[in-house]
PDB file of N, CA, C and O in Angstrom:
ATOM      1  N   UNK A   1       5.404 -22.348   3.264  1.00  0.00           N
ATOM      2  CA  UNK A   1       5.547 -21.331   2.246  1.00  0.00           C
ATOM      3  C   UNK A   1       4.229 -20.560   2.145  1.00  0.00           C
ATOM      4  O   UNK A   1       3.103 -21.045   2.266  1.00  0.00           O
ATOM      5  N   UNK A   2       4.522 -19.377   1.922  1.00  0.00           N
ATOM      6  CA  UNK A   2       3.274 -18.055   2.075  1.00  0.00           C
ATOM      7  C   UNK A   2       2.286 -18.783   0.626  1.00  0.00           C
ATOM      8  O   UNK A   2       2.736 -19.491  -0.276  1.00  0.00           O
ATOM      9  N   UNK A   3       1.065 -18.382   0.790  1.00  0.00           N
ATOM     10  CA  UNK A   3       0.454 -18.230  -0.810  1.00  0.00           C
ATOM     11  C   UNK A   3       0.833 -17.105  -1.170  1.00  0.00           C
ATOM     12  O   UNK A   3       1.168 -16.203  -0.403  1.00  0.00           O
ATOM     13  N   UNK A   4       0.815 -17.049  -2.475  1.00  0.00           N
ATOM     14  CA  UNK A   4       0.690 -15.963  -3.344  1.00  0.00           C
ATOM     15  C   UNK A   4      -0.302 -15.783  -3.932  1.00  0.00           C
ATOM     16  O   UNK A   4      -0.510 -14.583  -3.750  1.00  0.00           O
ATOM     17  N   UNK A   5      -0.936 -16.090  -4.419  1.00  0.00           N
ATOM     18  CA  UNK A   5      -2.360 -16.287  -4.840  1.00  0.00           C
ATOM     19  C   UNK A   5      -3.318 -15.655  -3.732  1.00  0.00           C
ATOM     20  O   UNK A   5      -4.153 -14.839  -4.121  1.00  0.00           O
ATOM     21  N   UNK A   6      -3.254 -15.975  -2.394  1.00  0.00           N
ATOM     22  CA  UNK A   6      -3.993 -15.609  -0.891  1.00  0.00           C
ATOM     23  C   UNK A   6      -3.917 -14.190  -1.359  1.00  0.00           C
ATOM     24  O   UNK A   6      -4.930 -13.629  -1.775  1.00  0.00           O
ATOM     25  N   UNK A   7      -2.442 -13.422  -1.295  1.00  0.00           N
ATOM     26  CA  UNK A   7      -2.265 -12.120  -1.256  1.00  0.00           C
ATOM     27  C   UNK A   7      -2.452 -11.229  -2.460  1.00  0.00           C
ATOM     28  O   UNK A   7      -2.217 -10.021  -2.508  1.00  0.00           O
ATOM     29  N   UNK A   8      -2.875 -11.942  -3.351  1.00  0.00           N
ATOM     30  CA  UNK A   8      -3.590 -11.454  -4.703  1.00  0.00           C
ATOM     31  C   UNK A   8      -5.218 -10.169  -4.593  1.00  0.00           C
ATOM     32  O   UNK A   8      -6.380 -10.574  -4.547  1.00  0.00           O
ATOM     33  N   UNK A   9      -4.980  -9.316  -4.584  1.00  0.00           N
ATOM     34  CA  UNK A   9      -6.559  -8.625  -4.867  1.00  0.00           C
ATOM     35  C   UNK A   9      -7.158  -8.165  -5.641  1.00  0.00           C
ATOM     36  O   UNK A   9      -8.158  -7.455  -5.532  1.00  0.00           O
ATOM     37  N   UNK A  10      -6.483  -8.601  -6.754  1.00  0.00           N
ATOM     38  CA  UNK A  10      -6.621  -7.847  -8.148  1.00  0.00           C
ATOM     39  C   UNK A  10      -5.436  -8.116  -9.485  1.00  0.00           C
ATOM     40  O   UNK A  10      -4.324  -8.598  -9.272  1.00  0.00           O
ATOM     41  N   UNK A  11      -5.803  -7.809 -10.509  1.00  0.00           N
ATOM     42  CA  UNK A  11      -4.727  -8.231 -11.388  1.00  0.00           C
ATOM     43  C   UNK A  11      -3.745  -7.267 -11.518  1.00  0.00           C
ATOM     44  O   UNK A  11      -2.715  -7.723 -12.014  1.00  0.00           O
ATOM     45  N   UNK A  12      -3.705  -5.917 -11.204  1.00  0.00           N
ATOM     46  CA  UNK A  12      -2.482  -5.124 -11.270  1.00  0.00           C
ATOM     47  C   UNK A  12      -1.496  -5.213 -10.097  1.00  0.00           C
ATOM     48  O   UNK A  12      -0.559  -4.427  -9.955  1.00  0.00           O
ATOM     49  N   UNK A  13      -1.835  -6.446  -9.093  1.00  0.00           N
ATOM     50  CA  UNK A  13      -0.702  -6.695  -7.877  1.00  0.00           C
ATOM     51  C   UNK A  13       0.250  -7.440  -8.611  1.00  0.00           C
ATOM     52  O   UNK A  13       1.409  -7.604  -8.229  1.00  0.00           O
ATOM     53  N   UNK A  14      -0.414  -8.076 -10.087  1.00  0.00           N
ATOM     54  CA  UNK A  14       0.892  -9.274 -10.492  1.00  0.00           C
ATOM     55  C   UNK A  14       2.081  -8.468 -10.671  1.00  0.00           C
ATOM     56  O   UNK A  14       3.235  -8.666 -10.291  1.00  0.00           O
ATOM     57  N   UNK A  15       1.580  -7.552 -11.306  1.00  0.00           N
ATOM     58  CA  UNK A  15       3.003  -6.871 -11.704  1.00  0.00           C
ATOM     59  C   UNK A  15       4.322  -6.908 -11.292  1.00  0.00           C
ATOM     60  O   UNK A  15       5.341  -6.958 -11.981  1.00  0.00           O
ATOM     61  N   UNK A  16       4.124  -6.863  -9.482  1.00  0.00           N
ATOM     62  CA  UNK A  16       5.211  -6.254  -8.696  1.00  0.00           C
ATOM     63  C   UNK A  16       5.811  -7.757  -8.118  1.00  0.00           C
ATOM     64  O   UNK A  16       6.640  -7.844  -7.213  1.00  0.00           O
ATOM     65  N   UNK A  17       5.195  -8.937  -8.857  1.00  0.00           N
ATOM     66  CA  UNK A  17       5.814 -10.055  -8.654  1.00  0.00           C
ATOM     67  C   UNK A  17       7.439 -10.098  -9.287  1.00  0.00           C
ATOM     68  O   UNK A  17       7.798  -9.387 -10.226  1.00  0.00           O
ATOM     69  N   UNK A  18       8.318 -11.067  -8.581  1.00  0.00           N
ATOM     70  CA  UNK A  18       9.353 -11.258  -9.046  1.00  0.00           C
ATOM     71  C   UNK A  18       8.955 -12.700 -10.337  1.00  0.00           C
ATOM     72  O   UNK A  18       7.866 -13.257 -10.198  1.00  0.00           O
ATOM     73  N   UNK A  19       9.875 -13.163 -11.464  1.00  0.00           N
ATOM     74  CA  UNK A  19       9.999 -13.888 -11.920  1.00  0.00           C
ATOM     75  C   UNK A  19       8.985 -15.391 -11.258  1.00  0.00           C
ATOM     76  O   UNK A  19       7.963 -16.004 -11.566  1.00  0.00           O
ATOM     77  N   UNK A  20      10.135 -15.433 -10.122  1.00  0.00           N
ATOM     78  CA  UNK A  20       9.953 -16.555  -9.853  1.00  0.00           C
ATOM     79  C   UNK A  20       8.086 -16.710  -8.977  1.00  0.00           C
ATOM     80  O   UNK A  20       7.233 -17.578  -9.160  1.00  0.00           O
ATOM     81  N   UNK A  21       8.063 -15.816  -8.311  1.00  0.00           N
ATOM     82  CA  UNK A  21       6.580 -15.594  -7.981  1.00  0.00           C
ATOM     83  C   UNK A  21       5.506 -15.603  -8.608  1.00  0.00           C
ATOM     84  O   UNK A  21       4.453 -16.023  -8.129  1.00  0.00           O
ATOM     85  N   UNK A  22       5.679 -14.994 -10.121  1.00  0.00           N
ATOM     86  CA  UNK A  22       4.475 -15.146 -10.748  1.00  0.00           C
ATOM     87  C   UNK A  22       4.918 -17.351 -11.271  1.00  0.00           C
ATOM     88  O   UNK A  22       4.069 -18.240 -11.214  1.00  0.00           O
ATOM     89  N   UNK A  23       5.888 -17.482 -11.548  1.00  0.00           N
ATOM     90  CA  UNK A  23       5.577 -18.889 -11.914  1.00  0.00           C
ATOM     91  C   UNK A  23       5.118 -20.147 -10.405  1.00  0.00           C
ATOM     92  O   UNK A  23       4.802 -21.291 -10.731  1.00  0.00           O
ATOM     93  N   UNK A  24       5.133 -19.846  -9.190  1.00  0.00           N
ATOM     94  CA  UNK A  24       4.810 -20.155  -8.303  1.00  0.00           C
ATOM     95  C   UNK A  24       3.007 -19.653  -8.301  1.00  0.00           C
ATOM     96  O   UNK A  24       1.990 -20.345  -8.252  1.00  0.00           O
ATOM     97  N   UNK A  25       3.149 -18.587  -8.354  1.00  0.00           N
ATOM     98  CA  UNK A  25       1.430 -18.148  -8.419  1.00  0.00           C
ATOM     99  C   UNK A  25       0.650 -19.088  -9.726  1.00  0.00           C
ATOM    100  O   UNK A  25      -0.462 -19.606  -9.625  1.00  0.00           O
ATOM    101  N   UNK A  26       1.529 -19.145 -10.920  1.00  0.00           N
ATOM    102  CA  UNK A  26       0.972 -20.156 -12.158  1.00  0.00           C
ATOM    103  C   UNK A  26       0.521 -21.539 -11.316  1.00  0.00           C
ATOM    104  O   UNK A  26      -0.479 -22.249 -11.409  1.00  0.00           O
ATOM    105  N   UNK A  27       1.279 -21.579 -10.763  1.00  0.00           N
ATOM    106  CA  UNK A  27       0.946 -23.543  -9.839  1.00  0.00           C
ATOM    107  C   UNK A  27       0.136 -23.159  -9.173  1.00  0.00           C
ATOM    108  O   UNK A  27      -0.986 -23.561  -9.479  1.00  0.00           O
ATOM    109  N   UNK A  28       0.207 -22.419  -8.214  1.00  0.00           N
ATOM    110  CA  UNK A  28      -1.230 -22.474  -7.396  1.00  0.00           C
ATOM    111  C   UNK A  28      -2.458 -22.109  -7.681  1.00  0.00           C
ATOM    112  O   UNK A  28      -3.432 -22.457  -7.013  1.00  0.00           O
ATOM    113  N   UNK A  29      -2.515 -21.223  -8.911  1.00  0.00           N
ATOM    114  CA  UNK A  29      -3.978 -21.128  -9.475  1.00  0.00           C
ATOM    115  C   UNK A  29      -4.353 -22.228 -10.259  1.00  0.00           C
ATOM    116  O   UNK A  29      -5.538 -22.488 -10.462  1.00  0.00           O
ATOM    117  N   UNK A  30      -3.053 -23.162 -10.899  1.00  0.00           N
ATOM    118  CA  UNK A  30      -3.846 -24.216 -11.357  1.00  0.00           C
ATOM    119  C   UNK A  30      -4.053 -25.541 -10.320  1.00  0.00           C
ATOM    120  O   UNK A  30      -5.028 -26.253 -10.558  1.00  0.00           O
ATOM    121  N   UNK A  31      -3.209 -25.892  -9.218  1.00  0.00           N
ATOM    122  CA  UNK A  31      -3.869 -26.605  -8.182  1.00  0.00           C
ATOM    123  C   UNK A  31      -5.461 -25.866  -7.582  1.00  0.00           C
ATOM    124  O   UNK A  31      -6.408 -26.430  -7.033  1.00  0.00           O
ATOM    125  N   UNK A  32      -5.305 -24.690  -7.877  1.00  0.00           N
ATOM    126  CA  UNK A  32      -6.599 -24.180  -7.317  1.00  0.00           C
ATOM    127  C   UNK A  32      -7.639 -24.439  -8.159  1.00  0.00           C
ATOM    128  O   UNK A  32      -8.741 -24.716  -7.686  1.00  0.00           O
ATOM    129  N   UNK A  33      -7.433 -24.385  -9.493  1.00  0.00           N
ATOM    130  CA  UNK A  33      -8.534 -24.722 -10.652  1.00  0.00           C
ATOM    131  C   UNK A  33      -9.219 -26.347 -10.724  1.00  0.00           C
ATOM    132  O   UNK A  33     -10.395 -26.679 -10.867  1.00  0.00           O
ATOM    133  N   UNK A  34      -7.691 -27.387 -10.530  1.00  0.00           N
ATOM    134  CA  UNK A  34      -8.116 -28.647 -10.770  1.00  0.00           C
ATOM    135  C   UNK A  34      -9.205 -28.886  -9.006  1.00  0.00           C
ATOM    136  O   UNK A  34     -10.289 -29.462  -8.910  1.00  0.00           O
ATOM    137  N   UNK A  35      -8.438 -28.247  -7.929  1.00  0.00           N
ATOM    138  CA  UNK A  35      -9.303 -28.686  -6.616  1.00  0.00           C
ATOM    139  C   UNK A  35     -11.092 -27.951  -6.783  1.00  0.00           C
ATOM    140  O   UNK A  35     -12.097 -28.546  -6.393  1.00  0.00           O
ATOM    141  N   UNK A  36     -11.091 -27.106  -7.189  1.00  0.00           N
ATOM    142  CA  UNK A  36     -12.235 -26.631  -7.270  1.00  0.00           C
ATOM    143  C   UNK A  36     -13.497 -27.382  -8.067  1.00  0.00           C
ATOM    144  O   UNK A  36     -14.619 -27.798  -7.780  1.00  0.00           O
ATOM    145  N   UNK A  37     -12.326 -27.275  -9.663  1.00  0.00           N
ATOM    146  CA  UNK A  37     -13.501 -27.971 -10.748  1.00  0.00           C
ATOM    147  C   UNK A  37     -13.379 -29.225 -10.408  1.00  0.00           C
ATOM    148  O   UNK A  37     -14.457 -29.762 -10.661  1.00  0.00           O
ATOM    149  N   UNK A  38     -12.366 -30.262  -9.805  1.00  0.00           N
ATOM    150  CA  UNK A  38     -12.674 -31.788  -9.347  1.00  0.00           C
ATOM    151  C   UNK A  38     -13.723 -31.859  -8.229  1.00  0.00           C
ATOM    152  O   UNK A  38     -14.089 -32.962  -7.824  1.00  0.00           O
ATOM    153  N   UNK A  39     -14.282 -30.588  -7.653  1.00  0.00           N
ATOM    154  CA  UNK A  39     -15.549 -30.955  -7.075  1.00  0.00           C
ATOM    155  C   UNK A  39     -16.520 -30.224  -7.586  1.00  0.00           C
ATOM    156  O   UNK A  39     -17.436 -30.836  -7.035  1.00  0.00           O
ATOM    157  N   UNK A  40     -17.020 -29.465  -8.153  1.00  0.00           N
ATOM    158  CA  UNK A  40     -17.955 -28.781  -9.091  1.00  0.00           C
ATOM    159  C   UNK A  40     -18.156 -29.132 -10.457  1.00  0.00           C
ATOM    160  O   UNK A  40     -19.281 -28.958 -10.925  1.00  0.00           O
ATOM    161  N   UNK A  41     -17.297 -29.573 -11.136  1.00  0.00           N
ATOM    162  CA  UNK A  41     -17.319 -30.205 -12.802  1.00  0.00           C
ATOM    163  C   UNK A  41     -17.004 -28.607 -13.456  1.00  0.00           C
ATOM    164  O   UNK A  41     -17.046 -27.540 -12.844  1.00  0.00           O
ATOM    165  N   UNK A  42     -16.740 -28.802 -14.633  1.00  0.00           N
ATOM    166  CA  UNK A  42     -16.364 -27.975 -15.422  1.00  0.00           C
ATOM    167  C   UNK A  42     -15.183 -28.296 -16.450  1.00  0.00           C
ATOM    168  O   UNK A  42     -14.285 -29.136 -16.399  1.00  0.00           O
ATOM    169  N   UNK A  43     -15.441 -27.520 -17.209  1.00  0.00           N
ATOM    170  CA  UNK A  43     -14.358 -27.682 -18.629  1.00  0.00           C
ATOM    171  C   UNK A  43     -13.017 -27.305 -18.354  1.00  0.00           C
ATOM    172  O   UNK A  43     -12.719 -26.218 -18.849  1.00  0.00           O
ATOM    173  N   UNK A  44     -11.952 -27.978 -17.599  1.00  0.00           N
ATOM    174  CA  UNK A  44     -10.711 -27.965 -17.036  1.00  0.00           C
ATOM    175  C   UNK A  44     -10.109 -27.209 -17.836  1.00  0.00           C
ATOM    176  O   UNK A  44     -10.116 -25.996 -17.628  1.00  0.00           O
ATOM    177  N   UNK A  45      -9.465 -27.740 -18.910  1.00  0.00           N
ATOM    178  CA  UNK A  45      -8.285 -27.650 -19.797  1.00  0.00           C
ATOM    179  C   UNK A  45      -8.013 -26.460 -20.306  1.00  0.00           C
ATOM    180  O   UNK A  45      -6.923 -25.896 -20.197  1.00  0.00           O
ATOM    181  N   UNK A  46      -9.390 -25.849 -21.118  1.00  0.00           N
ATOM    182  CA  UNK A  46      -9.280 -24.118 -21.673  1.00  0.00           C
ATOM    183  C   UNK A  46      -8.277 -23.174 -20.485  1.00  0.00           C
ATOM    184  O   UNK A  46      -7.353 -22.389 -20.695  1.00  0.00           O
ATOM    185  N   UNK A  47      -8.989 -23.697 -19.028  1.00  0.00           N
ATOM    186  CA  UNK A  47      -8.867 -22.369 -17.896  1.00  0.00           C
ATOM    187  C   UNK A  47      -7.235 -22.832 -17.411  1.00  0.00           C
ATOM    188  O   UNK A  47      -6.612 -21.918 -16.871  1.00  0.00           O
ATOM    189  N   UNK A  48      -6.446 -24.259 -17.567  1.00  0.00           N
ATOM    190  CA  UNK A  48      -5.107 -24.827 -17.385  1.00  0.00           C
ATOM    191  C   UNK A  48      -4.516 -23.769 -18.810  1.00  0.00           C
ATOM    192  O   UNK A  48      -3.414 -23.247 -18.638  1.00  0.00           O
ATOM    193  N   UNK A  49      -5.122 -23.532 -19.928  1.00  0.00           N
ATOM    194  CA  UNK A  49      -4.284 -23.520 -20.589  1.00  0.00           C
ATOM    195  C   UNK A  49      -3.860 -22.163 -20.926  1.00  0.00           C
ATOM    196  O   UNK A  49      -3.004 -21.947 -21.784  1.00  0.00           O
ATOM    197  N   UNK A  50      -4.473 -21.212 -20.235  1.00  0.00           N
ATOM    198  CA  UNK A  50      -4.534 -19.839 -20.274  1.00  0.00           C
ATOM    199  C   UNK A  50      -3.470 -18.853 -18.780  1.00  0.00           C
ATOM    200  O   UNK A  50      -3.563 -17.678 -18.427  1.00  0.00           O
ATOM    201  N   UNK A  51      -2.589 -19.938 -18.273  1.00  0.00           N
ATOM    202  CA  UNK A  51      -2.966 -19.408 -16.834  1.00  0.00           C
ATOM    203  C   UNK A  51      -1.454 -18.509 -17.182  1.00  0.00           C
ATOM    204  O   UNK A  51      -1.304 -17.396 -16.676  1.00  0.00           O
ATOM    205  N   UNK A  52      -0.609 -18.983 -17.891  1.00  0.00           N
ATOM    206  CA  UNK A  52       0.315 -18.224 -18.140  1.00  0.00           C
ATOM    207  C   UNK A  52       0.370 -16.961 -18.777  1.00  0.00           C
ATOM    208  O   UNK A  52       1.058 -16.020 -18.380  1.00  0.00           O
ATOM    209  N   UNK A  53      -0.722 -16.956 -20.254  1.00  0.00           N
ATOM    210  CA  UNK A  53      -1.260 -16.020 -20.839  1.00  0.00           C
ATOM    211  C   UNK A  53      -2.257 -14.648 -19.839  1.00  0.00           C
ATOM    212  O   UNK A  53      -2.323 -13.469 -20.188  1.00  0.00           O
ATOM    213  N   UNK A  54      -2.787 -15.126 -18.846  1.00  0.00           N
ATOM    214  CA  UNK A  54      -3.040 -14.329 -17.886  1.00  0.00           C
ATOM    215  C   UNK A  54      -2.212 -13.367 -17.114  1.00  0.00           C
ATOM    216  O   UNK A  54      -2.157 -12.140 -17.031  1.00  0.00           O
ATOM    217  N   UNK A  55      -1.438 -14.616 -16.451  1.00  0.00           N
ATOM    218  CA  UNK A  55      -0.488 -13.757 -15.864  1.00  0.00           C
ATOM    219  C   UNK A  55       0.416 -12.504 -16.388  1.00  0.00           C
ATOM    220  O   UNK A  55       0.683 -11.530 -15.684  1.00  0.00           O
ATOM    221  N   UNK A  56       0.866 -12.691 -17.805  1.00  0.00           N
ATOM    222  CA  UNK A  56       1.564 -11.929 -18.313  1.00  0.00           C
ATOM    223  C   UNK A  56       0.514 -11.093 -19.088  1.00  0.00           C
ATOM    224  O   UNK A  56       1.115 -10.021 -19.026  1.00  0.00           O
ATOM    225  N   UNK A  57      -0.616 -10.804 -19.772  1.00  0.00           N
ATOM    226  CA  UNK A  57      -1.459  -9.608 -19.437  1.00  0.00           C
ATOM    227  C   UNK A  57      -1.801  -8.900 -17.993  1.00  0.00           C
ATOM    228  O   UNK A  57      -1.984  -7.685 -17.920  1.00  0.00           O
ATOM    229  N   UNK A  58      -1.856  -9.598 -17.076  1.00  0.00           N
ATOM    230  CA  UNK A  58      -1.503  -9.014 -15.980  1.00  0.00           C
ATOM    231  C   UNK A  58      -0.768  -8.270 -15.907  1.00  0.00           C
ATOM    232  O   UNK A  58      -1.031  -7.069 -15.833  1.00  0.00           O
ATOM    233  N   UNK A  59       0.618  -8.859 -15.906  1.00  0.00           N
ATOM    234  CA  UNK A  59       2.095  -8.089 -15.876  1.00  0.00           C
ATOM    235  C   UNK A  59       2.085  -6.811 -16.736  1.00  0.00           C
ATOM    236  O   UNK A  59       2.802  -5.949 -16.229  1.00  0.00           O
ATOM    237  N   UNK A  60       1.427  -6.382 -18.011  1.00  0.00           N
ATOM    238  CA  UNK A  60       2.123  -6.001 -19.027  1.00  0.00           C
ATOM    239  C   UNK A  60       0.717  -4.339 -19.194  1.00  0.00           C
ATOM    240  O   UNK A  60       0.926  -3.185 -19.567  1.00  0.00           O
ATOM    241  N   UNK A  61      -0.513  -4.987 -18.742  1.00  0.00           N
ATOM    242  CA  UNK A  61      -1.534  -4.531 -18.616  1.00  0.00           C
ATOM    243  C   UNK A  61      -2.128  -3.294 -17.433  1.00  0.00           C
ATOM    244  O   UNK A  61      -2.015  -3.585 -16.242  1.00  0.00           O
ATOM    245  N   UNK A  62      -2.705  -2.038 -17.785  1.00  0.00           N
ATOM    246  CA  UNK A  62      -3.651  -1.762 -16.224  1.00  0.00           C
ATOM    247  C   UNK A  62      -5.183  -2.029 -16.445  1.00  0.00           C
ATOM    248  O   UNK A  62      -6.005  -1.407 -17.117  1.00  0.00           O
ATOM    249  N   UNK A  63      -5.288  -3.012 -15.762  1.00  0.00           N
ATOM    250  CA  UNK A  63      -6.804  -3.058 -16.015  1.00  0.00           C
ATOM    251  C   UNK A  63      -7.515  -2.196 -15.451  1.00  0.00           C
ATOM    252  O   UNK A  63      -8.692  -2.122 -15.805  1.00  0.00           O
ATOM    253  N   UNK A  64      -7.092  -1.439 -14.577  1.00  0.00           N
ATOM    254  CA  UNK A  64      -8.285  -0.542 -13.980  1.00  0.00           C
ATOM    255  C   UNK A  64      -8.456   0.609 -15.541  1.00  0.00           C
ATOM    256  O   UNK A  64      -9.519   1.224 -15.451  1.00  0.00           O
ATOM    257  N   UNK A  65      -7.698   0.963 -16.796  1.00  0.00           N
ATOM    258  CA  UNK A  65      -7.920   1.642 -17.848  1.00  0.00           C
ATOM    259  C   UNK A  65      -7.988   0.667 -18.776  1.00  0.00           C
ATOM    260  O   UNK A  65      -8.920   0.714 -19.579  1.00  0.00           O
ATOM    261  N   UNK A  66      -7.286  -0.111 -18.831  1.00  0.00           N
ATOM    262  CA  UNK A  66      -7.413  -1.333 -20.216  1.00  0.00           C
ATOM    263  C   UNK A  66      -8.550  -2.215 -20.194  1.00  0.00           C
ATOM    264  O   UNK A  66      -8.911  -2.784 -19.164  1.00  0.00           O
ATOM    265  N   UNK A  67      -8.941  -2.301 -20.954  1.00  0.00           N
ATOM    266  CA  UNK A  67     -10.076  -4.368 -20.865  1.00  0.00           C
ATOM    267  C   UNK A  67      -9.507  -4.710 -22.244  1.00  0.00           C
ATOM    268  O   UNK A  67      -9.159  -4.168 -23.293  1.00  0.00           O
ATOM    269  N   UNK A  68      -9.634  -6.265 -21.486  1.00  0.00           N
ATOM    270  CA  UNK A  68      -9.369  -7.385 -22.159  1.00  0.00           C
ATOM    271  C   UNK A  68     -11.007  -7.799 -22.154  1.00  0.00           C
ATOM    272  O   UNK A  68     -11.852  -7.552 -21.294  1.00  0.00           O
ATOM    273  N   UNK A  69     -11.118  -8.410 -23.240  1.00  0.00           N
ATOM    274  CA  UNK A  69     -12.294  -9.478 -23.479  1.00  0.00           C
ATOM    275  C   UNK A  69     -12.003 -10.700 -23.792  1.00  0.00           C
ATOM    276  O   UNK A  69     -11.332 -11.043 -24.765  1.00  0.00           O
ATOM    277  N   UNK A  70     -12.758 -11.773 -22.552  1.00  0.00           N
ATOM    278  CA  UNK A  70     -12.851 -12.966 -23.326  1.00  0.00           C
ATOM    279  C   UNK A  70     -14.287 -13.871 -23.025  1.00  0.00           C
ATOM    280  O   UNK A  70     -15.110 -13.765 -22.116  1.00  0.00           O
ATOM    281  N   UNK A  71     -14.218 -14.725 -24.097  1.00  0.00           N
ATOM    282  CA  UNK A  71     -15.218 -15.699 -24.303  1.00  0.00           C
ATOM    283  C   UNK A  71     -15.514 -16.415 -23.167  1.00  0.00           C
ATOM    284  O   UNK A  71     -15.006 -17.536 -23.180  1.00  0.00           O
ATOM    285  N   UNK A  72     -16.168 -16.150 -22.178  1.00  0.00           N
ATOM    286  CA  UNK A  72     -15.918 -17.588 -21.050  1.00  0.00           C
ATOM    287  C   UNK A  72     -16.872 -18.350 -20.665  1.00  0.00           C
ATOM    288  O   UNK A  72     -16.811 -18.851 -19.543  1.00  0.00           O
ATOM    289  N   UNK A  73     -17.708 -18.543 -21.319  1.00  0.00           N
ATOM    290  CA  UNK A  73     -19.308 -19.188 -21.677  1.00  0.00           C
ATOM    291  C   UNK A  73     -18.980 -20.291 -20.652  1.00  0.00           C
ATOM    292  O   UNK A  73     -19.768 -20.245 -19.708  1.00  0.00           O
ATOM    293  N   UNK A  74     -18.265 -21.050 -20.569  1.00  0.00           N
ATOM    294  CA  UNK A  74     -18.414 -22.608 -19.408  1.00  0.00           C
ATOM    295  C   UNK A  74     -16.829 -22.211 -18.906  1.00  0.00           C
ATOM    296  O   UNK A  74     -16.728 -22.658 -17.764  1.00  0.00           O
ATOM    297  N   UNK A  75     -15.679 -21.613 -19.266  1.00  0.00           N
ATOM    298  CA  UNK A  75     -14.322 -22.083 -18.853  1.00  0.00           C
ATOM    299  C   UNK A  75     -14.277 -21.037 -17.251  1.00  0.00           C
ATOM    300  O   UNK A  75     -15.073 -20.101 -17.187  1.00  0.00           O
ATOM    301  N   UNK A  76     -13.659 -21.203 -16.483  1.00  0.00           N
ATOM    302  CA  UNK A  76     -13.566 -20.582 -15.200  1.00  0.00           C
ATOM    303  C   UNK A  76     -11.826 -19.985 -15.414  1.00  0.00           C
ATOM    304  O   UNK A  76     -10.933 -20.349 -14.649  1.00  0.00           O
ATOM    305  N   UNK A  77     -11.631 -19.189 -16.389  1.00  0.00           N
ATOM    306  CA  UNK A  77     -10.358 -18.437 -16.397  1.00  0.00           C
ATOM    307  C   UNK A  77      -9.963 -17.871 -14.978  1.00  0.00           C
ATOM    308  O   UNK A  77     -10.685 -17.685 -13.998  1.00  0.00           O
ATOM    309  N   UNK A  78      -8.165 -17.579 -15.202  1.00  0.00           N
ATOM    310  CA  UNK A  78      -8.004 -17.117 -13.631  1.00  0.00           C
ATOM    311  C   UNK A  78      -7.667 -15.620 -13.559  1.00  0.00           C
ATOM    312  O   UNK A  78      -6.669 -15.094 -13.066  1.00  0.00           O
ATOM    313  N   UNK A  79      -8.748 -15.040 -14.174  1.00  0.00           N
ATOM    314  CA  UNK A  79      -8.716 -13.485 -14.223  1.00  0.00           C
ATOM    315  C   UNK A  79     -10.229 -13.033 -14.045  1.00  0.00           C
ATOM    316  O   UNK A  79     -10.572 -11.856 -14.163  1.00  0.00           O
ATOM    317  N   UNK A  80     -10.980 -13.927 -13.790  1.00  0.00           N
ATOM    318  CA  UNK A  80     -12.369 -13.663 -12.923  1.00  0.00           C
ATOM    319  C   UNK A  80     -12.024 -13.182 -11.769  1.00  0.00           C
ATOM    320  O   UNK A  80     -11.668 -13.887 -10.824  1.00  0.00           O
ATOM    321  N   UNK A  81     -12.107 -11.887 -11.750  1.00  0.00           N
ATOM    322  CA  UNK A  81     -12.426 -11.112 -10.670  1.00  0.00           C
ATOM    323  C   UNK A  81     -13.556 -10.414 -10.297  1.00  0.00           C
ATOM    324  O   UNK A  81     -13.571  -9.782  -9.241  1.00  0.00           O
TER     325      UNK A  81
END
């Protein structure tokens, strides 16, 4: 199975995801979060618990005119671009 996540370059590609793609892309950014921070350390849980809330500002959002702000002092959110 392709990544989706791989073919990601930005947050206004989520958009043109189907349903089921962006919840497939939800799993692989968080297998991607736990493989990363299980070898670097970091505050897991905040960046697990946001990944849906991302995606759908993604979806709903243009960031190249909109910003979002957030707090991310230690959490590794999956909208660091």
């Amino acid at each position: 199975m392709t990544s989706i996540l791989a073919g990601i370059d930005g947050p206004n590609q989520v958009k043109s995801l189907s349903q089921e793609e962006k919840e497939r892309l939800a799993q692989e950014l968080r297998s991607f979060m736990v493989e990363h921070v299980s070898k670097s350390g970091g505050h897991l849980a905040p960046s697990l618990g946001v990944v849906e809330l991302i995606i759908a500002l993604c979806s709903v959002f243009d960031f190249e005119k909109d910003k979002v702000i957030f707090d991310v002092g230690h959490q590794s959110y999956a909208l660091k671009y």
